[in-house]
N, C-alpha and C positions, 0 to 999 in steps of 0.2 A: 374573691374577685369583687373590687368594687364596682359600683353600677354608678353614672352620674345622669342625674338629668341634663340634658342638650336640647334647646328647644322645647318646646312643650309636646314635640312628635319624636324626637330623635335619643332615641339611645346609644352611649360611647359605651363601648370596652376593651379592657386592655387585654383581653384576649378574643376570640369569637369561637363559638360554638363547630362543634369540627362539623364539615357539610357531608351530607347523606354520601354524596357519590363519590367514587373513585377519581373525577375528572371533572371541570366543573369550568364555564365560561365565564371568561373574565373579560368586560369593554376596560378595556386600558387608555382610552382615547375619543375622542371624534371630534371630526370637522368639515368645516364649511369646502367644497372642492373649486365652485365654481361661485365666482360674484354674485349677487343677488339680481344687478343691473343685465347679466350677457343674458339672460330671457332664460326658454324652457328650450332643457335640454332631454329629445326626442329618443335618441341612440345613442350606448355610449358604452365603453369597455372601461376595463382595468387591468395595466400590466406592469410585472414585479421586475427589477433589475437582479437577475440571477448572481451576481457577484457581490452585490451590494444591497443590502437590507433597510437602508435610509430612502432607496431612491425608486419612485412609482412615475406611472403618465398613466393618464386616463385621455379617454380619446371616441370621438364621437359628431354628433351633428348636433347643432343648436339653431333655437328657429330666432329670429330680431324681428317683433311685429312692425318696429320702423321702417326697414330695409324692406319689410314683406318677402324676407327671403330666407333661406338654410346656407349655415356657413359651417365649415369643416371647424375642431378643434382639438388642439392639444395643453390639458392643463398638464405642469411637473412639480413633483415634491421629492426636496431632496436630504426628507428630514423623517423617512418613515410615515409620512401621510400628516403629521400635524398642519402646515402650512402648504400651500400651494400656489401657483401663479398658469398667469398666459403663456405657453411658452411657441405654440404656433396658432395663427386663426388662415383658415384658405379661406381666400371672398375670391377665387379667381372668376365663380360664375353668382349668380344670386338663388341658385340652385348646387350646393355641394353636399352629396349624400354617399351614400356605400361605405362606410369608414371603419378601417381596423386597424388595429397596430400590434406590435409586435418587439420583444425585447431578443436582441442576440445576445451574445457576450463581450465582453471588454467596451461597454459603454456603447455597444449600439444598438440602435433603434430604429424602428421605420411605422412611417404614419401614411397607411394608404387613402386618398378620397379621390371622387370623382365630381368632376365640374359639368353639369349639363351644358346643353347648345342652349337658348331661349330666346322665341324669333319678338317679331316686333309685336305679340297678337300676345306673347306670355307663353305661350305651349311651350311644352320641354320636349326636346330632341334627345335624346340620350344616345340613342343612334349615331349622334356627329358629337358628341360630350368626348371628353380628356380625363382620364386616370391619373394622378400625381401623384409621384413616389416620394416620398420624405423622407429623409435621411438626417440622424442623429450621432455623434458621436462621442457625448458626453453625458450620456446615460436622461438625455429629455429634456436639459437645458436649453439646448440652440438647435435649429433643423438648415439646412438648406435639400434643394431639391436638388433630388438624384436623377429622375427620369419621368420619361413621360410614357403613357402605356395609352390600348384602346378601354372602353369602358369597360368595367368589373364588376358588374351588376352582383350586390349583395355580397360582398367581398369577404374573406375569410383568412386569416392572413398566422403567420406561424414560418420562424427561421430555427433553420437547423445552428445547434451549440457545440456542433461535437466539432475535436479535431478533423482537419481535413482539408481538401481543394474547396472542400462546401461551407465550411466555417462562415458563419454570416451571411449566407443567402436563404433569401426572403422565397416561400412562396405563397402564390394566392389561389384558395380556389374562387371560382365568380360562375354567376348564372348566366348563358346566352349565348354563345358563338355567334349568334346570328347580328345582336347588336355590337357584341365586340370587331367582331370584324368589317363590318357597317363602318363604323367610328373611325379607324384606319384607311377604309378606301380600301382594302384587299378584294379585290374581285376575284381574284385568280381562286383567294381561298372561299369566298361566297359561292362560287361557281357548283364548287364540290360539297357543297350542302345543299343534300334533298332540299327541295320545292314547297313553301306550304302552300297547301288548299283546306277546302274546307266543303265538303256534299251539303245538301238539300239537308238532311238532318240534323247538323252540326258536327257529323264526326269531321275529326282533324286527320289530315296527309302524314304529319313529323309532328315531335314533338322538341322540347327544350335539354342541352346537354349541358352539363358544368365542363368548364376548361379551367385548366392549371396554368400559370405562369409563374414565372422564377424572375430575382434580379440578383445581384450581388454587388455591389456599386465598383465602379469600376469599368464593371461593363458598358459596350456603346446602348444595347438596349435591352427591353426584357428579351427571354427566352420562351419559346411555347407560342400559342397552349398546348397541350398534351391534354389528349382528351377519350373517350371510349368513341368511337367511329359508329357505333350499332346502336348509340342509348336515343337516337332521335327513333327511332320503331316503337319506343315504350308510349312516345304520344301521351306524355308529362307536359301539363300546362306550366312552366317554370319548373327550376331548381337551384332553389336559393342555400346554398350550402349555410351553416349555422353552427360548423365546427370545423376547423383544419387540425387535426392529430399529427405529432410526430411520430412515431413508434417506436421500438428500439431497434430494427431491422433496418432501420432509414426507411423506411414506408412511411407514406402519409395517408391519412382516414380522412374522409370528408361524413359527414351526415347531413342530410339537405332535404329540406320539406318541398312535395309539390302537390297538384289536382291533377285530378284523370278526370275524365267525364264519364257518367255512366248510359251505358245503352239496354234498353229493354230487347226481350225476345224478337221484337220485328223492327230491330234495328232505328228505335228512336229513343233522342236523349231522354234520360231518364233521373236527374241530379248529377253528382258529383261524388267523387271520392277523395279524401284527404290522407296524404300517403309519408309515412317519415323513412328514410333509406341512408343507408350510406354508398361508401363508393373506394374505392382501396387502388393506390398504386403498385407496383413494383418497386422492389428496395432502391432501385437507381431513380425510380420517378421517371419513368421515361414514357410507363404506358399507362392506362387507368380502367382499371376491373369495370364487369359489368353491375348496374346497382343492384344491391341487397337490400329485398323492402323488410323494416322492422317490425313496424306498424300500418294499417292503414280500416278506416272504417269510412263506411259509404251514407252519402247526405241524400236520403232519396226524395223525390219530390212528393210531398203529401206527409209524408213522413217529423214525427217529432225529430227535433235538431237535438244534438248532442249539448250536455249539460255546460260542457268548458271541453277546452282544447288547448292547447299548446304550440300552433301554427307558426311557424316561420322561427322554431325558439326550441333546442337542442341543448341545455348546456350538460357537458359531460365531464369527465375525468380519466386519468391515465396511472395504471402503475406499470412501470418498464421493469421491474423483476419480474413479475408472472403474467406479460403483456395483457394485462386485463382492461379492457375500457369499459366504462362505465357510464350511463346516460341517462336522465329523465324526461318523461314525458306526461302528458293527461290523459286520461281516458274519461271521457265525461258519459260513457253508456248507462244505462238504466237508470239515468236520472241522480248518479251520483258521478263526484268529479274524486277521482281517483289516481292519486302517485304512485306512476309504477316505472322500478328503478330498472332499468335493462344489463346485462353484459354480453361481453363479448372476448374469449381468450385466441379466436383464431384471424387476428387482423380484420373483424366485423362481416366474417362470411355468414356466420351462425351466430345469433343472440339468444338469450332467456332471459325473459320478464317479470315482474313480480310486482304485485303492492307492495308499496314503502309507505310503511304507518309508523305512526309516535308509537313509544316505546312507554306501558302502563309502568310507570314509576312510583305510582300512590295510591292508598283508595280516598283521597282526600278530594272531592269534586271539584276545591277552588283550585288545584294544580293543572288541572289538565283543561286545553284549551277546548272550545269547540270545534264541531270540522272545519276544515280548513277548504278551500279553494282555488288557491295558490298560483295568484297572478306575480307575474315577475318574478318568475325562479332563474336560479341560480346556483350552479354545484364546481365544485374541485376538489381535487383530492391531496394530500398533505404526504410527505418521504414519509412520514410513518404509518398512512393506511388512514389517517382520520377526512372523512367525508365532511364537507362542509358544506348546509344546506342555507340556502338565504330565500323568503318568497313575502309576499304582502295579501293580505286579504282583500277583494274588493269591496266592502263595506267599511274597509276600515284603510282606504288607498294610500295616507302618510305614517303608515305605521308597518314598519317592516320586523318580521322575525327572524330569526337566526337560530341554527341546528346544527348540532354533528352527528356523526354515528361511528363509531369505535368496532364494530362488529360487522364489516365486509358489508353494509350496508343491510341485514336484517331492517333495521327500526332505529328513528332516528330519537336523542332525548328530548324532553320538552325543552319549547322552542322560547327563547329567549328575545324579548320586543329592546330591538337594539333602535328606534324610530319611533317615537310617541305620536308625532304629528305636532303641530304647533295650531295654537289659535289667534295666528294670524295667517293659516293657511288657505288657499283660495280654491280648497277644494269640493266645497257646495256653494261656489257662483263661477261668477267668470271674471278670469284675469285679462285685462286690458294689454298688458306686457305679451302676452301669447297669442293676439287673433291672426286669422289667416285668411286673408282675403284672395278667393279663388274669382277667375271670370274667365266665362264661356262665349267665345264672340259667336256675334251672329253667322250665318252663313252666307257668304258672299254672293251667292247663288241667289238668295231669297228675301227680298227687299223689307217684306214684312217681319220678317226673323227679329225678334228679341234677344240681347243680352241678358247671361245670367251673371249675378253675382251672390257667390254663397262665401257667408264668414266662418269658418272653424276654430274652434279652441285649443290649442297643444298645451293649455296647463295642466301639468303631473301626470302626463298619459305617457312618459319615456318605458325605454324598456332597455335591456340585456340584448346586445348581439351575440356575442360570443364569449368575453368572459367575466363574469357578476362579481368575480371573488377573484383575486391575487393572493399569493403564498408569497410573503418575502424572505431570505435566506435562514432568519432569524425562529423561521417558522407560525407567525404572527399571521393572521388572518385579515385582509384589509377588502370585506366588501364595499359595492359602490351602489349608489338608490337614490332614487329622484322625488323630493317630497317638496310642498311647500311653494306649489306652482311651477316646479320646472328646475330647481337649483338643486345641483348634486351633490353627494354627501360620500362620506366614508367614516371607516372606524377601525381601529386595530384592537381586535380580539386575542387573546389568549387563551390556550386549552390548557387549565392549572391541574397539574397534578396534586390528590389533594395530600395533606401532610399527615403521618398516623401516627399520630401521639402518642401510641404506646410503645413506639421505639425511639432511639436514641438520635438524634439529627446527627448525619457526617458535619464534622468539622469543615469550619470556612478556608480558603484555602486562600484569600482573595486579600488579609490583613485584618479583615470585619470580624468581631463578637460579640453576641449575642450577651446583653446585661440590662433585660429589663425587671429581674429581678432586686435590683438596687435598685429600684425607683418606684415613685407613687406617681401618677398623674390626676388634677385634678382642675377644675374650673377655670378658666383665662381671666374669665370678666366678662367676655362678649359672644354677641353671637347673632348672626341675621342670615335670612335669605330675601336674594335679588332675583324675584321673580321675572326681568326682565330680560336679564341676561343668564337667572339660570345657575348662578354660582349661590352656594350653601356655607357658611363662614361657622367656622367655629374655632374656638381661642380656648388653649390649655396649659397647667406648668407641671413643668417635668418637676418634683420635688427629690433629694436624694436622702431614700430613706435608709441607705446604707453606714457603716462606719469609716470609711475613708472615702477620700478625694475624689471624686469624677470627672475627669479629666476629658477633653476634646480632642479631634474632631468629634460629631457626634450625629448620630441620622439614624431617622424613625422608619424603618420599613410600615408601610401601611396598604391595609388588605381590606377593600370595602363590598360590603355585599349590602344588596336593597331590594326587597321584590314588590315595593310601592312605586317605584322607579329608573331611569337608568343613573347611575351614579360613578362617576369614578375622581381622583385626585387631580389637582392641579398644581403646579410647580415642582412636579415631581422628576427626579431622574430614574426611566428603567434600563435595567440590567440583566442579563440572562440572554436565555433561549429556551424556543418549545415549551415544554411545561413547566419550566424552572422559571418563567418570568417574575422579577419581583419588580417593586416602585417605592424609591426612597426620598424621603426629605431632610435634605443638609438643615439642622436646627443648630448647628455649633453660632454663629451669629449672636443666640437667644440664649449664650449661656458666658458667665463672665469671664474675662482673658484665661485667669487661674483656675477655670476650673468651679464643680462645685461643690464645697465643703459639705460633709456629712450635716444632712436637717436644712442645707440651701435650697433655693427654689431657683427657675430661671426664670426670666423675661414670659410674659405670657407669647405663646406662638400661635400665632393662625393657621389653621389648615383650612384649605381652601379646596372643595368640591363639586362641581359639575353637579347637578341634582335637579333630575326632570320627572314630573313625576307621571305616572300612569293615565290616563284618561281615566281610568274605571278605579285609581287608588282609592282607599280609605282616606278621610280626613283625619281620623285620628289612629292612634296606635304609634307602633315602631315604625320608624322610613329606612334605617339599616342598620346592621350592625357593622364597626369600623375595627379591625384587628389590627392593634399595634405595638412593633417592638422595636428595641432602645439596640441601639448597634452603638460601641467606640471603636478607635483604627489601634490594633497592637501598634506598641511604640519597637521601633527594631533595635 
């Protein structure tokens, strides 16, 4: 095996060292999601087109410090995540928040937000605020509106795929009957909602229920809510659902964070309790169970606060063979913050919990990260059992890691930093693109009263509603992460099966053979990196050290690994599925019409590489090793 020097950091080979594990992550991709100019984006999902593996929407709230306001959006790529555009923005209020969306089948889509009231003083009404329903039918290219609904406070959204009368109907869960039905003018339905009060102590009368709504387009309006009639007794300060599950029953699962207040012995408040639950329909959806709490730990007053938490942020997973859900949460007690993976096999009446730890893979110290703390989590689960975990460290807030776990979630493998952070990130000052100018008017009553006016920051503080990660058909992994002041990002991973060299590869089935055995590869001439933009150049020539002709087409599979940074190819075309993903580059161009004669050389070829490197990389040493093989097309 020859060795060539590349750079004064980089080693080329024309094979690479086989990798330790079974399974091994591959970035195949990433890119820009949202403009650098639409500001910081706060709230924001990712969803895959079930039929179609090229075509994503990401979908969310963005703040515009110019407008001083929050606007609804929907970015679409319809290329597998490499490119992406505007494909909707709501400005119907200067106030548009609750956002979630959702993929049906056969190209449709729906993008729910909601537009607050906002009087002449600035205060937000939500109370008299509008729901928009969006509606797509070319998989996130184009929307028009479908309907209008009352507010859906913290909206959670999820369409049935199956055959049926139900095919393509949307439901939501949302927090509040009380504002929902406010926002519509239903008094009739206000009427029959318990009364709040509130005694001398602070205990509360009722508390807050989640409702369900449905649409289907078509329809003159929504349907619903459907709701538990008894969950106002729990005297739950909100329920802000954070998951809408399909099941395989046609049941939907809701999980939904709220606060209870706590009372001492002689009945005086006493702190708080922070409580994670879910909430389960009936297969028709027509009624909705009483809540099942998961979790919950109490904030007492006097008392040290919990180390981290996980508050208003649920993400879970489903497999519909052996109806198992799947969900994490944090436990910050004793002064450590702690991942612990929950299930649930009987539609979320009954869970079991556990820490979810790395998985000791080495006794090498520089492999294994330190503890983690795991803000901006993110999970989903993959048709063949693989868990995919995404979270960022708060010391280290533009640098996101990436995990899976292959074993029903035991332990997840060391986590791969798919987000370096950039240094031109504006994540120790403050971004002018993101302030937020709040104000407090005086009290009309009180002549002397002062206005306040407080400025806030929304750069790089976004988060995960509901779902961090997308599975596209292809099996590819496309999470989503807000770094860099507020612009959001993605990437398409692969889980590579690895290859075991002591057997024999199946034949190609596809025209392609394997012949990089005829060949030497050796120096181009050139070679740079563009620390600016981040691309890694290197130039080499295929020589043919065989006895006859080498004939065209011709394309280099190329397999890169780097643990100085993240790396992957550029101008490449991928092919495959699941763990069979490969990436090739057409070099027939760089070789002459005829072919090339035994002892010929071709054109030197550039390959061209993505190459970011680590914060904490070595300056010198290897940056990666590049495995590559010589593919021609049988002539038929």
């Amino acid at each position: 095996m020859e060795r060539l020097s590349v750079l004064y950091f980089l080693f080329l080979y024309g094979m690479s060292v086989a990798p330790v594990y079974a399974q091994h992550l591959r970035v195949l991709s990433e890119s820009a999601v949202s403009p650098p100019e639409k500001g910081s984006h706060d709230w924001y999902d990712i969803e895959a087109d079930p039929d179609n593996a090229r075509n994503l929407i990401a979908c969310g709230a963005r703040w515009e410090a110019v407008d001083n306001a929050y606007y609804g959006f929907v970015y679409a790529s319809q290329d597998g995540g490499a490119k992406w555009h505007t494909a909707l923005e709501d400005k119907n209020s200067k106030w548009v928040s609750e956002e979630s969306c959702a993929f049906g089948v056969h190209g449709v889509a729906y993008f729910i937000a909601d537009a607050s009231n906002i009087d002449s003083g600035g205060v937000l009404h939500h109370e008299l605020g509008t729901t928009r329903i969006w509606v797509s039918h070319d998989s996130g290219r184009s929307w028009a509106l479908g309907t209008t609904a009352g507010w859906t406070d913290f909206s959670a959204s999820v369409v049935d795929r199956n055959p049926g009368p139900d095919q393509n109907r949307l439901y939501i869960f949302f927090n509040n009957l009380w504002t929902y039905y406010t926002s519509i003018d239903d008094k009739q339905a206000l009427d029959r909602i318990p009364k709040w009060s509130r005694d001398k102590n602070g205990k509360e009368s009722v508390g807050n229920s989640i409702g369900l709504i449905s649409y289907k387009e078509g329809d003159g309006k929504v349907a619903g809510p459907v709701f538990d009639p008894e969950m106002y007794k729990l005297e739950l300060r909100g329920s802000y659902p954070s998951q809408n599950l399909l099941l395989s029953d046609g049941s939907l699962l809701a999980l939904f964070w709220s606060k209870k207040a706590n009372f001492d012995a002689n009945g005086r408040r006493n702190g708080r309790q922070f409580i994670l639950a879910s909430q389960h329909t009936d297969p028709l959806r027509r009624s909705v169970s009483k809540p099942v709490i998961l979790y919950q730990w109490p904030e007492m007053t006097g008392q040290p606060k919990m180390k981290c938490n996980s508050y208003l942020t649920t993400p879970a997973g489903y497999d519909p063979n052996t109806n198992t859900v799947y969900a994490i949460y944090l436990d910050g007690a004793n002064d450590k913050c702690t991942l612990m993976l929950t299930k649930s096999t009987d539609d979320g009446q009954t869970w079991s919990s556990s820490a979810w730890t790395e998985e000791q893979t080495s006794n090498n110290e520089e492999t294994n990260l330190p503890a983690h703390d795991y803000s901006g989590i993110a999970l989903t689960r993959s048709n063949d059992g693989t868990l995919a975990l995404l979270w960022r460290d708060s010391d280290r807030p533009d640098c996101w890691l990436f995990s899976i776990s292959a074993d029903d979630g035991h332990a997840y493998t060391h986590p791969q930093q798919i987000s370096t952070g950039s240094k031109d990130s504006h994540q120790h000052g403050v971004d002018i693109q993101s302030l937020d100018l709040y104000i407090a008017q005086a009290d009309e009553k009180k002549p002397e009263d002062d206005v306040e006016l407080r400025i806030d920051n929304h750069s790089g503080d976004g988060r995960h509603h509901t779902s961090g990660i997308a599975i596209t058909p292809d099996g590819i992994f496309h999470p989503l992460w807000v770094a860099n002041g507020g612009q959001l990002y993605t990437a398409a991973i692969a889980v590579i099966k690895t290859r075991d060299r002591s057997k024999p590869e199946p034949p190609r089935v596809d025209g392609w053979q394997y012949e990089t055995n005829r060949v030497k590869f050796t120096y181009g001439g050139s070679q740079s990196y563009d620390d600016h933009d981040r691309v890694l150049t290197e130039s080499i020539v295929i020589r043919n050290s065989g006895t006859g002709p080498l004939k065209g087409p011709i394309r280099l599979e190329i397999t890169p690994e780097s643990r100085a940074g993240i790396l992957y190819p550029l101008d490449v075309l991928m092919e495959g599925a699941g763990d069979t993903v490969a990436q090739y580059l057409d070099v027939s161009q760089y070789i002459p019409g005829d072919g090339l004669a035994a002892g010929a050389s071709s054109f030197p070829i550039p390959l061209r590489f993505h190459f970011e490197p680590y914060s904490d990389a070595k300056q010198d040493g290897s940056v990666a090793n590049i495995s590559i093989r010589l593919l021609t097309k049988v002539a038929k």
